[in-house]
C-alpha positions as CSV (number, residue, x, y, z in Angstrom):
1,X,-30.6,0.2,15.6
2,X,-31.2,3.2,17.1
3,X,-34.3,5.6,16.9
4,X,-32.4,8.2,14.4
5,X,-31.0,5.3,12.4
6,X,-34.8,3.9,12.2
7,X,-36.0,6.7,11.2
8,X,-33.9,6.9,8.5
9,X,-34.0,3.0,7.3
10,X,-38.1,3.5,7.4
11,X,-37.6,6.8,5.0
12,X,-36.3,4.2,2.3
13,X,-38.5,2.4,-0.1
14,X,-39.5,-0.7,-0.1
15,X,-37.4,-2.6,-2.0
16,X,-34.5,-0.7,-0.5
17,X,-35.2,-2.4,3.0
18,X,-35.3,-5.7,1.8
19,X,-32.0,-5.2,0.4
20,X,-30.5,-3.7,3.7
21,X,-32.5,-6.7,5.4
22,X,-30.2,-8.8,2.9
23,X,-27.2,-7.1,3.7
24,X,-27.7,-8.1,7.4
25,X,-28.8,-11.5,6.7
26,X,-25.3,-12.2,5.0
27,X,-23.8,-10.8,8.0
28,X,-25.7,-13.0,9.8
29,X,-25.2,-16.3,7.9
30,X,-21.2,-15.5,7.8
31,X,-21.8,-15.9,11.8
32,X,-23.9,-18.5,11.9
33,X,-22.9,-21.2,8.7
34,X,-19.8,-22.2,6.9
35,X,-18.3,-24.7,5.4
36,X,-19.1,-27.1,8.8
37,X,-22.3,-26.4,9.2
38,X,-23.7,-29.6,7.2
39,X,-20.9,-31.4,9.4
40,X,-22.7,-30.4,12.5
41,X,-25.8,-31.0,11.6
42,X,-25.1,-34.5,11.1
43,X,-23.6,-35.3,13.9
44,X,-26.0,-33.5,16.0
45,X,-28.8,-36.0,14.3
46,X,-26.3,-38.9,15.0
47,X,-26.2,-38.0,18.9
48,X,-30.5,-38.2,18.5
49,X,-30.1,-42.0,18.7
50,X,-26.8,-42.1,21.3
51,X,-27.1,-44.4,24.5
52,X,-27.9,-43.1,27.8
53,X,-24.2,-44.0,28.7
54,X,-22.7,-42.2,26.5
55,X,-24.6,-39.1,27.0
56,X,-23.5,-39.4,30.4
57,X,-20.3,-40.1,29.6
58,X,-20.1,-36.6,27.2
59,X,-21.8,-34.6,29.4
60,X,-19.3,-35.4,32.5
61,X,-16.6,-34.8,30.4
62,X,-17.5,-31.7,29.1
63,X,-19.3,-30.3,32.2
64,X,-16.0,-31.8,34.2
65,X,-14.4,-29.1,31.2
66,X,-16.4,-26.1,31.6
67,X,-15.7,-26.0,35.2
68,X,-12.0,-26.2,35.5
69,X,-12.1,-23.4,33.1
70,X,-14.8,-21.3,34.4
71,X,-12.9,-21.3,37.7
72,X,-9.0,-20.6,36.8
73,X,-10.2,-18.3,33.6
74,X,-13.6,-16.6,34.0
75,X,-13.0,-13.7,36.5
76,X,-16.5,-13.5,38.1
77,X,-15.7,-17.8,39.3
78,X,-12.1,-17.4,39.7
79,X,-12.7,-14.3,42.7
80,X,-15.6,-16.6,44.1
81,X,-13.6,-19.4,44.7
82,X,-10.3,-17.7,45.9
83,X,-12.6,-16.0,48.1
84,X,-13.7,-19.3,49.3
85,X,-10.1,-20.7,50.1
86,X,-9.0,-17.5,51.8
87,X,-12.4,-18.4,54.1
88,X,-10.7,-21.5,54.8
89,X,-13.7,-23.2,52.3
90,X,-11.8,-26.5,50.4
91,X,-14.8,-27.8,48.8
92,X,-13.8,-29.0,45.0
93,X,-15.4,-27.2,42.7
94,X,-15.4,-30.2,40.2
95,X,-18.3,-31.0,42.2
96,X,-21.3,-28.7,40.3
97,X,-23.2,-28.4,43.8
98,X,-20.9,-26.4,45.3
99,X,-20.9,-23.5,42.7
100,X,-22.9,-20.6,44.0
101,X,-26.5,-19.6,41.9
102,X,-26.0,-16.5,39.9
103,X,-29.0,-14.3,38.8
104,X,-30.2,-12.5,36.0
105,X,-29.2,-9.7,37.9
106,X,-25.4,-10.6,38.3
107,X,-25.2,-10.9,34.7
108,X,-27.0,-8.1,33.8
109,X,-25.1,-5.6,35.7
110,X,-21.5,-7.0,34.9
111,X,-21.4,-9.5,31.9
112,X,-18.2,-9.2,31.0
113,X,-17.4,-10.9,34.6
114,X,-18.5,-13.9,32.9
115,X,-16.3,-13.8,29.7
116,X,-13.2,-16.0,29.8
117,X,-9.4,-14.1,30.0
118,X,-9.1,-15.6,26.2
119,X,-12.0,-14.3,24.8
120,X,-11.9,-11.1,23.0
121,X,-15.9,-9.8,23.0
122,X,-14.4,-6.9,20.1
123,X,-13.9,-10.7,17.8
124,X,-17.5,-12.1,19.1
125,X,-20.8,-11.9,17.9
126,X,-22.9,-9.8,20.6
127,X,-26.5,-10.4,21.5
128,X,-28.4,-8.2,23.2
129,X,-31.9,-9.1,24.7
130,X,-33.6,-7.5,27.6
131,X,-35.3,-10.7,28.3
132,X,-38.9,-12.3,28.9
133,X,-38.5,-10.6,32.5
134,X,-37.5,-7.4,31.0
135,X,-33.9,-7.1,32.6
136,X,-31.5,-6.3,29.8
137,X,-28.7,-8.7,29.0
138,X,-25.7,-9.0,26.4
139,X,-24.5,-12.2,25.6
140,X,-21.4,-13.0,23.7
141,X,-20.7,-16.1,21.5
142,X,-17.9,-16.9,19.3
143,X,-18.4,-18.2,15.4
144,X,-17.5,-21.8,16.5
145,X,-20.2,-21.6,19.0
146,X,-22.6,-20.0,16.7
147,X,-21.8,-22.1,14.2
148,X,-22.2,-25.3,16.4
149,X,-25.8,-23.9,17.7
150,X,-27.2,-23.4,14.8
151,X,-26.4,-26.4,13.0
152,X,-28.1,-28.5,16.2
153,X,-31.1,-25.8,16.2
154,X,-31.9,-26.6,12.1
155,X,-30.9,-30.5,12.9
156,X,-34.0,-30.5,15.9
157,X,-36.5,-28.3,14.1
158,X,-36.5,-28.1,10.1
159,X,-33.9,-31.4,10.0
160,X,-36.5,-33.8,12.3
161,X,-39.1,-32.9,9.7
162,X,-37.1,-33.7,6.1
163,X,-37.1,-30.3,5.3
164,X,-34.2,-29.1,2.9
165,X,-31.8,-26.5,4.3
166,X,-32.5,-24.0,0.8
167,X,-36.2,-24.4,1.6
168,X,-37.5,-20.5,1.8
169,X,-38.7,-19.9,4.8
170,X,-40.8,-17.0,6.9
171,X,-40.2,-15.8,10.2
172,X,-42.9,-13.8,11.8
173,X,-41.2,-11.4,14.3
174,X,-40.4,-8.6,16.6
175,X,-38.3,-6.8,14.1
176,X,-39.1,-2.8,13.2
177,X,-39.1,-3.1,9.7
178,X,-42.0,-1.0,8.7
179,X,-43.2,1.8,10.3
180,X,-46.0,1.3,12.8
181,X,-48.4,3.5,11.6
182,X,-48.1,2.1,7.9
183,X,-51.8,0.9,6.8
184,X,-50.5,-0.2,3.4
185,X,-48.0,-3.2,2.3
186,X,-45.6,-4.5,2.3
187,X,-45.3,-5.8,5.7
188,X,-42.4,-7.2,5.2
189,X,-38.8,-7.7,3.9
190,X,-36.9,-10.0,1.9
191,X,-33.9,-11.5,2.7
192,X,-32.6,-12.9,0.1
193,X,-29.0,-13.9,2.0
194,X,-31.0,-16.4,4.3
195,X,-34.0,-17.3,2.2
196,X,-35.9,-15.6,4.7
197,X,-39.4,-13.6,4.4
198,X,-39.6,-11.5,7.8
199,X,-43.1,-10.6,8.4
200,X,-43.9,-7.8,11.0
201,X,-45.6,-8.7,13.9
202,X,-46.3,-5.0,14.6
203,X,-49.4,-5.0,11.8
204,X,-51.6,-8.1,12.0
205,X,-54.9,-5.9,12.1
206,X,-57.9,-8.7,10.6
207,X,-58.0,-6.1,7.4
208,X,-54.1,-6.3,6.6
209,X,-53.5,-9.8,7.9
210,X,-54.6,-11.3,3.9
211,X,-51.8,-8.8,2.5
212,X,-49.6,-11.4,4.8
213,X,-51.1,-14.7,3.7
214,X,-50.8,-13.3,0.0
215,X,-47.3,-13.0,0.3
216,X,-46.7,-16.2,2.2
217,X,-48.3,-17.5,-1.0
218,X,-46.2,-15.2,-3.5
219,X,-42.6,-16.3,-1.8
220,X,-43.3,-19.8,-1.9
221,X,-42.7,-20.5,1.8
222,X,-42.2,-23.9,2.9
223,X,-41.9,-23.7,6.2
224,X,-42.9,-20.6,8.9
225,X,-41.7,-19.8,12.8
226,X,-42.7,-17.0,15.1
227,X,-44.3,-16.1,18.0
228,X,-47.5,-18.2,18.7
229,X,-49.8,-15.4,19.4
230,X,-49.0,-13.9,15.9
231,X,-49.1,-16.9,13.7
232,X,-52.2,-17.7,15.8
233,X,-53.5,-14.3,14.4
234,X,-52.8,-15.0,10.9
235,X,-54.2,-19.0,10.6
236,X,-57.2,-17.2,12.2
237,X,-57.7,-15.3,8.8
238,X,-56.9,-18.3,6.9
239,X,-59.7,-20.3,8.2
240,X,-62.3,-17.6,8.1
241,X,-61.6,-16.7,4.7
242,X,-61.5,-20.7,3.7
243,X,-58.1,-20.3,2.2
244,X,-56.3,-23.7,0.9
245,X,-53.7,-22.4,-0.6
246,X,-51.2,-21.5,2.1
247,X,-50.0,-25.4,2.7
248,X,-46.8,-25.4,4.8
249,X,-44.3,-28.2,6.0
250,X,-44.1,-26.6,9.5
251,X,-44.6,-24.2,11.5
252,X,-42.3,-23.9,14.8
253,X,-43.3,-21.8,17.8
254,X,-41.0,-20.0,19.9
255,X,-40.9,-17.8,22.7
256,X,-44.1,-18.4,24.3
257,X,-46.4,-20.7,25.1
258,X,-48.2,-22.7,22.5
259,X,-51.7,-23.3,23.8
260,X,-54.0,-26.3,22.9
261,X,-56.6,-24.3,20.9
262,X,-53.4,-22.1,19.4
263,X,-51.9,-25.3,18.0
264,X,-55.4,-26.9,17.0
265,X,-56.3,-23.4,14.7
266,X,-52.5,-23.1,13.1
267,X,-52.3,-26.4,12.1
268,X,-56.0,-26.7,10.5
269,X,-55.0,-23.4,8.7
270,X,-51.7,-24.1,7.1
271,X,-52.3,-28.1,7.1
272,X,-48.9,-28.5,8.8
273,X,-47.6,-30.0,12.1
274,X,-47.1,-27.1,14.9
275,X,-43.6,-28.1,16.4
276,X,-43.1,-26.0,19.8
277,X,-39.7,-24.8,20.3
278,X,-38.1,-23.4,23.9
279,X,-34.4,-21.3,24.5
280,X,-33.1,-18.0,25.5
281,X,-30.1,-15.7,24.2
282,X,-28.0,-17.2,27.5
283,X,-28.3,-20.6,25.6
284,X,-28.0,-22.7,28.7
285,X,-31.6,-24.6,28.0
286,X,-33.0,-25.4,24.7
287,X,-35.6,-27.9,23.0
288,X,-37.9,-28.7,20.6
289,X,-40.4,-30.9,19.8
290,X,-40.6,-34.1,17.4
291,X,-43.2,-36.1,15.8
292,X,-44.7,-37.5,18.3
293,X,-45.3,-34.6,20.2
294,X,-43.0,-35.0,22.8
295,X,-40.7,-31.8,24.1
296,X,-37.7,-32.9,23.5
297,X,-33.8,-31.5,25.6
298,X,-31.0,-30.6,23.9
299,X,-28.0,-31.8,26.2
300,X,-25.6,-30.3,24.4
301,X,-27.2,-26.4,25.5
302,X,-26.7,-27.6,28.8
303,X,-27.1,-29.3,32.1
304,X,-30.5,-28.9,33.9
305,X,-31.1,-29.1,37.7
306,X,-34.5,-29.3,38.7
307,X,-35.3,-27.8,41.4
308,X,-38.1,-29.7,44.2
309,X,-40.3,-26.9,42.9
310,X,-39.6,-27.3,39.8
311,X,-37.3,-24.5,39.0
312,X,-34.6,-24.4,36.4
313,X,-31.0,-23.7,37.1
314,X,-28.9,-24.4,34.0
315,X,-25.2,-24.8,33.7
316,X,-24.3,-23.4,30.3
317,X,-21.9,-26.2,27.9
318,X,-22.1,-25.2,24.4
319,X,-20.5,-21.3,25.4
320,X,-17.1,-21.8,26.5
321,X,-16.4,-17.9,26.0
322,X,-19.5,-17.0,28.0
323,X,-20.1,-19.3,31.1
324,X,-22.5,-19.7,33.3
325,X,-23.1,-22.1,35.9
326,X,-25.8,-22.5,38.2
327,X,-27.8,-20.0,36.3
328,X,-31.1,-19.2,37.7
329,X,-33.4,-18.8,34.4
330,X,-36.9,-18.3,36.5
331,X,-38.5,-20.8,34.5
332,X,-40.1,-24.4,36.2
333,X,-41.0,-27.5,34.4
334,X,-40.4,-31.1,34.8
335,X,-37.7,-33.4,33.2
336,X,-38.9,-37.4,32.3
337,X,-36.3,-39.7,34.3
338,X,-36.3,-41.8,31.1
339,X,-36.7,-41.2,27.3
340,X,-36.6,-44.3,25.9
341,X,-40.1,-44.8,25.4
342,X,-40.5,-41.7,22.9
343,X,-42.0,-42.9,19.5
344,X,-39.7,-40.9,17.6
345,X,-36.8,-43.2,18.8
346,X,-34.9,-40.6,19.8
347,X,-32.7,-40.9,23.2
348,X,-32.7,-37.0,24.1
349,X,-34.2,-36.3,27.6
350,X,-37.8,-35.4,27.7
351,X,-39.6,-32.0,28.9
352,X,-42.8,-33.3,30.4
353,X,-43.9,-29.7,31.8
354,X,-43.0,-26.5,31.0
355,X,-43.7,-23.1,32.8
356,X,-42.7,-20.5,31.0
357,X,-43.0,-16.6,30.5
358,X,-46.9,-15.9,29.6
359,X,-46.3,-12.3,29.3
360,X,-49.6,-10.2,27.8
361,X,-50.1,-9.0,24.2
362,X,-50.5,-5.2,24.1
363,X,-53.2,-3.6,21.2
364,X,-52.6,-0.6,19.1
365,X,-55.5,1.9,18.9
366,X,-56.1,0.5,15.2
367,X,-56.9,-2.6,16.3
368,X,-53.3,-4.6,16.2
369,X,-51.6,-6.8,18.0
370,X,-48.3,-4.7,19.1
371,X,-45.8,-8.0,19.2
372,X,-42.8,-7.9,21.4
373,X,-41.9,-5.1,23.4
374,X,-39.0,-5.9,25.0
375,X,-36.7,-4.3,22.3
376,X,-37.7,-1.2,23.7
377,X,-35.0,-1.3,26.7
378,X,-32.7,-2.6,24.0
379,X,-29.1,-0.6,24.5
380,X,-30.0,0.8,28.5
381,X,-27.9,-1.0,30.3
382,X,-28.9,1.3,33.2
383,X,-32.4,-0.7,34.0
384,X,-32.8,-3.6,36.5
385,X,-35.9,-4.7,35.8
386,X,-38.9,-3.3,33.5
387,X,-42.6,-3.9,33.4
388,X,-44.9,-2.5,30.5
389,X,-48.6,-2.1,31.4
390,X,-51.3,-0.8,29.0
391,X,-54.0,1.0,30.7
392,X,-56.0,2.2,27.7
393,X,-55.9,1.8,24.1
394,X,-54.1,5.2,24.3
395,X,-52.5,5.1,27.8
396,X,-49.2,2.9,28.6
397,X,-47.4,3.0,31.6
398,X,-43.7,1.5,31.8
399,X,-42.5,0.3,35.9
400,X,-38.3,0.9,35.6
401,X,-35.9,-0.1,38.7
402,X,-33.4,2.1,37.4
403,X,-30.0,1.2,38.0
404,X,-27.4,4.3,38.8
405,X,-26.8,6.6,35.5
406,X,-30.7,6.2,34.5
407,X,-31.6,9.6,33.3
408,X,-34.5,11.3,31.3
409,X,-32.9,10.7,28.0
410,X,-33.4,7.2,28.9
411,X,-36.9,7.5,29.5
412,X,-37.7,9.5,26.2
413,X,-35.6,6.6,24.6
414,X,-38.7,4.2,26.1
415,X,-40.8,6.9,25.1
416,X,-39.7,6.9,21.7
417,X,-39.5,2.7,21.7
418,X,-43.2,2.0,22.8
419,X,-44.7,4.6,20.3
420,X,-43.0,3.1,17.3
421,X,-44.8,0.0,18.2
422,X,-48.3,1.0,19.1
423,X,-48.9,4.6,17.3
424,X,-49.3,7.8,19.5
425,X,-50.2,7.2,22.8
426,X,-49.3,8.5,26.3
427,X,-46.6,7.1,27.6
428,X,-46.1,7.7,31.7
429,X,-42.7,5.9,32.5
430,X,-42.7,5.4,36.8
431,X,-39.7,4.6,38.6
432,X,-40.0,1.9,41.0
433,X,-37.9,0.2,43.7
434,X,-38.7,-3.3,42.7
435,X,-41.3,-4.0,39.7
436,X,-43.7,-6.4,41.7
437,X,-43.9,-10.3,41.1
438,X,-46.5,-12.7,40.8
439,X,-47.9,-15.1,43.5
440,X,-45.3,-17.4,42.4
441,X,-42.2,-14.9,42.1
442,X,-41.8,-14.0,38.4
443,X,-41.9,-11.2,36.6
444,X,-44.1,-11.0,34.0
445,X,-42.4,-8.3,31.8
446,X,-45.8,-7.1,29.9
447,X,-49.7,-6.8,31.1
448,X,-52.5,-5.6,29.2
449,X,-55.1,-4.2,31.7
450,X,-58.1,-3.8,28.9
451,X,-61.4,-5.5,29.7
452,X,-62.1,-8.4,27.7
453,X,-65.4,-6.5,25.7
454,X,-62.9,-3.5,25.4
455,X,-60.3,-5.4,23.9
456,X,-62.5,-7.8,21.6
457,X,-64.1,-4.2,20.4
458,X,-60.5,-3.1,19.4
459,X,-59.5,-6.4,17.4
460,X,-62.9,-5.9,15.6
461,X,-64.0,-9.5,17.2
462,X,-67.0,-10.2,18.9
463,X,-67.0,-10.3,22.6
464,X,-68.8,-13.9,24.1
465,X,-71.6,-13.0,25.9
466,X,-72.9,-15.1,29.2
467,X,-75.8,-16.8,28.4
């Protein structure tokens, strides 16, 4: 949605954006369910208890697939590997090893490279993220792909825990739906296509965040997921304020990392198991967690080098349309050699460390936790990379490698982005050459520089002392 249209959707009244918010959720749900969903999701729990042979078995067979068809019918392979035999190269390229490793970058500044000569992106749903890392990217999927991703996300999250698919649910998001500088309720929209409460994670101040636990309370929701940080926020109200009320079957994580004391404080407050969830739009990694604690990988997403230093490079098999092999994602972890010996009893590969994204939580001058920024480079496809740094409660400063065509109305669309989610404050975009990575080459895409006493001071929290 862009800034005019925003402007417009905030003008309406409340009850008018939860009924544009339920307009979009049934176009969502026609993309995402039918009439096979409850097909897929069974057999997506039957495949929880398959063999280790015959997960190899499917997964050579449909890697062996995705290969013959990402080289004969995906230009960006198929002009690789002609340009390999006209070198006088003959290495097979049913053999995954010798594929070549694509970037972010690759993607990023051609995607349609990567769609198939079948696939018509005008007849496909079209994601568009600019990433943990802050490089824009659109992704394409077709319904059956959707459809198939879906029903395998609700089998591994809401399905592992018994939890009914018309159970209402809240999501706690990144989502614009009320204006930043509201100070009064609702926070939120209903939408009543997909059951859903979406809660802004734009306005979780300590004096609004019991507005949000009363209408967790009011909708009857069963079951929550969101970004860590913010749900963190919100069971930190719940326990202060001693509230019993706001029992919950669930709570999944996503996006960032769940931390131990995170996990300890959400669960105590809502009286729930915390289930930690990782993916990405490219869908070429995904996992969740079950029961017993243990991060479990979804083989179906994709297959998973690992790297000596850990690093991921995933080849993509659930997106036939979109493919991409060899796919450098910038995250590191470590894969268990062996499930078996999971409590749950499931059979699906293990995640025994994950690094991911830590990216920085920004603050509004108000005292709020901004949530995700990254929708701020949302439709300019003329950016590398981005970095957002806060300076000051009223000071941000945005790093852009621009790529050619990056102009100033560009930069007053950034402008424009990061005020609607922290309030008025100064916004000095720089263009840079290369934004600059950490000691162990990533990019984190957000950085709060605000002393510890100056941020605890803005949250209205105490700041610890030494002793």
């Amino acid at each position: 949605m862009n800034s005019q249209m925003l402007a417009l959707y905030h003008c309406l009244p409340a009850p008018a954006r939860s009924a544009v918010a339920t307009l979009r959720g049934w176009y969502l749900k026609r993309w995402r369910f039918g009439a096979e969903t409850a097909q897929l999701t069974q057999e997506a729990l039957e495949r929880d208890r398959w063999t280790a042979a015959q997960w190899s078995a499917w997964r050579e067979e449909r890697l062996a697939f995705i290969l013959q068809r990402a080289a004969t019918q995906v230009p960006y392979y198929r002009q690789y590997w002609e340009a390999q035999r006209r070198a006088g190269n003959r290495a097979s390229w049913e053999v995954l090893g010798n594929w070549p490793l694509v970037e972010k970058d690759t993607v990023r500044v051609n995607p349609k490279a990567f769609l198939a000569d079948d696939s018509d992106p005008r007849r496909m749903f079209k994601e568009q993220t600019s990433g943990t890392t802050g490089t824009p990217l659109e992704i394409w999927r077709s319904r059956a792909t959707n459809a198939a991703l879906y029903a395998i996300a609700n089998a591994r999250t809401r399905g592992w825990d018994g939890i009914p698919p018309e159970a209402r649910w809240a999501r706690l998001g990144g989502q614009l739906i009320t204006p930043v500088q509201q100070r009064k309720p609702p926070f939120w929209v209903w939408n009543a296509a997909m059951r859903q409460l979406y809660l802004s994670s734009y306005h979780l101040a300590p004096d609004l965040i019991p507005h949000y636990l009363d209408a967790l309370a009011d909708y009857g929701v069963v079951y929550l997921s969101g970004y860590p940080s913010a749900i963190h926020a919100l069971a930190q109200q719940v326990v202060r304020r001693g509230r019993n009320d706001l029992r919950l079957a669930a709570v999944y994580t996503n996006a960032e990392p769940l931390y131990a004391d995170q996990r300890q404080t959400i669960s105590a407050a809502f009286q729930c198991p915390v289930r930690e969830t990782y993916g990405m739009a490219e869908t070429v990694a995904a996992a969740s967690e079950c029961s017993a604690g243990r991060l479990h990988l979804w083989p179906e997403a994709g297959f998973v080098e690992v790297g000596s230093d850990g690093e991921f490079v995933c080849t993509g098999l659930l997106n036939p349309d979109m493919i991409l092999i060899r796919y450098r994602l910038g995250d590191r972890g470590r894969i268990a050699a062996n499930a078996d010996a999971c409590a749950c009893g499931r059979s699906l590969p293990v995640v025994t460390a994950l690094e991911g994204r830590a990216d920085d939580m920004l603050i509004t001058r108000d005292g709020r936790y901004a949530g995700p920024l990254d929708p701020v480079f949302d439709g300019i496809p003329t950016i590398r990379e981005a970095q957002i740094i806060q300076e000051a409660l009223d000071l941000v400063r945005v790093c852009v490698a621009p790529a050619p065509g990056f102009n100033e109305t560009h930069e007053h669309t950034i402008t424009v982005g990061v005020r609607e989610r922290l309030g008025e404050v100064r916004v000095i975009v720089d263009r840079v050459d290369a934004v600059p990575r950490t000691s162990n080459g990533k990019l984190r895409a957000v950085i709060c520089n605000l002393p510890p006493a100056e941020r605890s001071a803005a949250l209205g929290r105490p700041f610890p002392q030494d002793n």
